[in-house]
N, C-alpha and C positions, 0 to 999 in steps of 0.2 A: 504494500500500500504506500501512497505516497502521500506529502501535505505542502501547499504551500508555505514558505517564511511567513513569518508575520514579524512586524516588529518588536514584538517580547523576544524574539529568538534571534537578538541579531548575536549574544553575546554564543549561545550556542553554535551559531554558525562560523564564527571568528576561529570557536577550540574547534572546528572539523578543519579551517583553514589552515590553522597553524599548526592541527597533526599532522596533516597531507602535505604539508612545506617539509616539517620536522625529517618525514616519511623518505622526501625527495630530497633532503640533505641541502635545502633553500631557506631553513626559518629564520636565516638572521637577512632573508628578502622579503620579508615579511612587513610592508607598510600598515597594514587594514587596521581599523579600530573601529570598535564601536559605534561611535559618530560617523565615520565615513560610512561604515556599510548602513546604515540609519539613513543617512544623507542619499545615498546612491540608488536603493531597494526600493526607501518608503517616499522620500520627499522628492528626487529629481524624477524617480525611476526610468532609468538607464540602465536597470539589472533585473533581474526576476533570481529565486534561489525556492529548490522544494529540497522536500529532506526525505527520504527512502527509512520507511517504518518497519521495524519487526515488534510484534508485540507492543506495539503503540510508543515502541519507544525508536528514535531517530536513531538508524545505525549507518546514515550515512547522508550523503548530498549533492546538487547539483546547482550550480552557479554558471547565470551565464550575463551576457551584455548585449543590449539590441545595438548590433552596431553593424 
């Protein structure tokens, strides 16, 4: 199952971000915070992000940018 982001969940989405940097041996290229993805998802939106559910719980994510 899957759900959209909402904006309670941007701090959620940052720690999927910065595993999968971590993961790929990139986390110290890691600019995103909070506010930016706040900024980008909910107030500009220039992004969409859902989150891949098992057992109602987020095991994972996808982010992308209308560009």
């Amino acid at each position: 199952m899957f759900r959209s982001a909402e904006e309670k969940d941007t701090e959620l989405l940052l720690t999927f971000i910065r595993a999968l940097a971590d993961y790929e041996h990139m986390l110290d290229d890691v600019v995103a915070t909070e506010e930016i993805l706040s900024d980008w998802l909910f107030e500009r939106r220039v992004a969409e992000a859902f989150f891949a559910l098992e057992d109602g719980v987020a095991v994972g994510f996808a982010l992308y940018f209308h560009n």
